[in-house]
ZAVEX-640663 format. One record per residue (C-alpha): residue in one letter; x, y, z; residue number from 1. Coordinates in Angstrom, 1 decimal. Example, Ala and Ser with C-alpha at 12.3 -4.5 7.8 and 13.67 -1.06 7.14 Angstrom:
2
NODE   code       px       py       pz   pos
NODE      A     12.3     -4.5      7.8     1
NODE      S     13.7     -1.1      7.1     2
REM end
This chain:
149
NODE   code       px       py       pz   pos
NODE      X    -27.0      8.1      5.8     1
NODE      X    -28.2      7.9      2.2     2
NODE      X    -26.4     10.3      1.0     3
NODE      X    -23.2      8.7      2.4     4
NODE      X    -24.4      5.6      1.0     5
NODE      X    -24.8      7.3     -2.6     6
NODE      X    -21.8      9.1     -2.8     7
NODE      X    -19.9      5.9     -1.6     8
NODE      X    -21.2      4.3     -5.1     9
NODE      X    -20.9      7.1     -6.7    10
NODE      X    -16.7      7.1     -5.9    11
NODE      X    -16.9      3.2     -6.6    12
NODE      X    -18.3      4.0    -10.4    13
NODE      X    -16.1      6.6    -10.9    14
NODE      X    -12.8      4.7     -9.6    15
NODE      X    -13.9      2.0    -11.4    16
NODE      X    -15.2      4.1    -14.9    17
NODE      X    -11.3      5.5    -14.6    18
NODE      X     -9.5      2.2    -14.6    19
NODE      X    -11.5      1.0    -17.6    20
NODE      X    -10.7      4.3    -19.7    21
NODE      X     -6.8      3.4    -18.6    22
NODE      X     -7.1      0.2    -19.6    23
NODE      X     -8.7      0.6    -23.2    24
NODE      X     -7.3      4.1    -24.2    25
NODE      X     -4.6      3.9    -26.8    26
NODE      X     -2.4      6.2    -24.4    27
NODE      X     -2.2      3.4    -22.2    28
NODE      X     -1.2      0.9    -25.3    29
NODE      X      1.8      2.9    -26.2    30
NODE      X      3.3      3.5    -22.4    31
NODE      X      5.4      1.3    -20.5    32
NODE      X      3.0      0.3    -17.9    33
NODE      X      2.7     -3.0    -16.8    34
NODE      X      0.5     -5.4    -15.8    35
NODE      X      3.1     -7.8    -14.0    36
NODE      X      5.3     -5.4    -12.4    37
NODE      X      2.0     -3.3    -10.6    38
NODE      X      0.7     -6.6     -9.6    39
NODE      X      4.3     -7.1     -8.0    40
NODE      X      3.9     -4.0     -5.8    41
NODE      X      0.3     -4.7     -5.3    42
NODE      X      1.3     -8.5     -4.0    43
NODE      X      4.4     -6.9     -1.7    44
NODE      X      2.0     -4.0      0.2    45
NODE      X     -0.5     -7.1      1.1    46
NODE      X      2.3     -9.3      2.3    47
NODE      X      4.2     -6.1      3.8    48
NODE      X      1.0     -5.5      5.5    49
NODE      X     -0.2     -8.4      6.4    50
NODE      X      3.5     -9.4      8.4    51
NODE      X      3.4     -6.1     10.0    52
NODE      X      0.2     -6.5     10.9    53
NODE      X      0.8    -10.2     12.0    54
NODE      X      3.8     -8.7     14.2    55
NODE      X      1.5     -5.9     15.7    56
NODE      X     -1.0     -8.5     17.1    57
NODE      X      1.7    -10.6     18.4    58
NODE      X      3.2     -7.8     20.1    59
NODE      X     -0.4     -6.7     21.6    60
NODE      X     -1.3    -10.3     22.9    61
NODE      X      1.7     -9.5     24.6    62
NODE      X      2.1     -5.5     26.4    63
NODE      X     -0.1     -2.7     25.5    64
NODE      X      1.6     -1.9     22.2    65
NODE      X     -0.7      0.6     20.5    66
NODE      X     -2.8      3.5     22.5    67
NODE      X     -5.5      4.8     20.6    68
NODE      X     -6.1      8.7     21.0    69
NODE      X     -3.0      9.1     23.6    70
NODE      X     -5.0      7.1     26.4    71
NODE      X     -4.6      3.7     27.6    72
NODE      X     -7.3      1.3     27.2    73
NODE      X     -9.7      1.3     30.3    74
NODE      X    -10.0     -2.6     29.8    75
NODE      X     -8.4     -5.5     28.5    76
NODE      X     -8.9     -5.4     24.0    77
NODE      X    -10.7     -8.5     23.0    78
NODE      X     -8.6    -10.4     20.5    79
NODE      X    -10.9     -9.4     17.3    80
NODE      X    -10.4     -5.8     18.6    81
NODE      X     -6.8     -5.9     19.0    82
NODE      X     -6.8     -8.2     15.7    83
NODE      X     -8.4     -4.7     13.9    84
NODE      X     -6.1     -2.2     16.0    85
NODE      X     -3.5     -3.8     14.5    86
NODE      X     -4.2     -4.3     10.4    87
NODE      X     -5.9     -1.0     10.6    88
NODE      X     -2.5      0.7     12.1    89
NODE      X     -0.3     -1.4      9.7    90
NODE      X     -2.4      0.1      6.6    91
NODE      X     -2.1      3.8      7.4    92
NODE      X      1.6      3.1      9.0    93
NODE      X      2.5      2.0      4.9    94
NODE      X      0.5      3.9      3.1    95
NODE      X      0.6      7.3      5.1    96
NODE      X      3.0      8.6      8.0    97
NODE      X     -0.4      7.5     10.1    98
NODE      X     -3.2     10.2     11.0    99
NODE      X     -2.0      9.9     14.6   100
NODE      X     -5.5      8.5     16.5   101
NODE      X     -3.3      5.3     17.5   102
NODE      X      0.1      5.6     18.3   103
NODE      X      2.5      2.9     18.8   104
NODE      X      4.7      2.7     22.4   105
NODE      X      7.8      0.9     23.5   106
NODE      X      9.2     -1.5     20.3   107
NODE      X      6.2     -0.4     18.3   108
NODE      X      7.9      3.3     17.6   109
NODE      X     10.9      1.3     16.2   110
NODE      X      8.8     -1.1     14.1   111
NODE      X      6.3      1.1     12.3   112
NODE      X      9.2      3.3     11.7   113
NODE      X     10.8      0.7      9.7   114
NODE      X      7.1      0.1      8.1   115
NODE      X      7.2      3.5      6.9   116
NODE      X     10.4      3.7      5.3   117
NODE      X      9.6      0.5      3.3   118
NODE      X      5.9      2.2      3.0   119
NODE      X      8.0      4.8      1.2   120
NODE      X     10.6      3.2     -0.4   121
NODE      X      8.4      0.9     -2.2   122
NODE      X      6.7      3.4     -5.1   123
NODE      X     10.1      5.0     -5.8   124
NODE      X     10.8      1.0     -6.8   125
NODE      X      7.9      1.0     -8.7   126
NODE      X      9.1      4.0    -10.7   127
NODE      X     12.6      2.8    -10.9   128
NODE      X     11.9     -0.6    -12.2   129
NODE      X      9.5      1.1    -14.5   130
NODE      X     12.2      3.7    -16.0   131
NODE      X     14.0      0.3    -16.3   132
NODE      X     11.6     -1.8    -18.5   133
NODE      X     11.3      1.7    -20.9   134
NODE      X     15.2      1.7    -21.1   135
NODE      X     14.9     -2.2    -22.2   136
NODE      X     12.3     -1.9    -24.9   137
NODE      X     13.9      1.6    -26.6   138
NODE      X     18.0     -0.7    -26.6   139
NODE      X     15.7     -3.8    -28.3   140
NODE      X     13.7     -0.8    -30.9   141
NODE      X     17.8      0.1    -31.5   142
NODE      X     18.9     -3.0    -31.9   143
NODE      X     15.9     -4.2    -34.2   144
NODE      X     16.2     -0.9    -36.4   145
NODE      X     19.9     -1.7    -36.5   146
NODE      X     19.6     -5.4    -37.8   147
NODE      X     16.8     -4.2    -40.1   148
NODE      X     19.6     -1.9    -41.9   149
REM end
């Protein structure tokens, strides 16, 4: 268990050790990264989430809408249960194609299907809308080196 425990905070001080080196390396001072536009996709997976989520709960209050490990539940999911099935099945449903221990039935196939596609849609955005803002700042360079002539 303490090992577990150490190489937990050992992951969080290197994550964190990485993110600082970004941040205050001159590398990162000449790119085209920014701030407001990864806080955009950060904001849109929570809310994405979050309503899918939302939606998944819904649905299990309802029917029997995700089986965990291909069996149906014995008895009746408490709602904080149910509440965790579903966050926890949204998250991997965006940020993975799922590692398959729950598995959605009926209108739930349809719906985390549509999860994923935004789940992978969304980074080739990010990209996009990058490649954008560096196309914007080398026209203004032109145009400023022009009007400097």
């Amino acid at each position: 268990m303490a090992v577990a425990i150490v190489a937990v905070i050992m992951m969080f001080i290197l994550i964190m050790a990485s993110i600082y080196s970004f941040v205050t390396s001159k590398i990162y001072q000449s790119s085209y990264f920014s701030y407001q536009i990864f806080a955009s996709l950060l904001l849109v997976y929570i809310v994405v989430l979050i309503g899918f989520g939302s939606i998944y709960f819904w649905l299990s209050l309802h029917d029997v809408l995700l089986i965990e490990f291909s069996k149906q539940p014995e008895g009746e999911l408490n709602r904080i249960e149910a509440f965790a099935h579903a966050f926890y099945f949204s998250g991997v449903t965006l940020m993975t194609v799922g590692y398959g221990d729950i598995t959605p039935i009926g209108w739930g196939r349809m719906i985390a299907l549509i999860e994923a596609l935004i789940g992978y849609i969304l980074p080739a955005a990010f990209i996009f809308k990058l490649g954008q803002q560096k196309a914007y700042v080398q026209s203004n360079k032109k145009v400023a080196n022009s009007q400097d002539e």
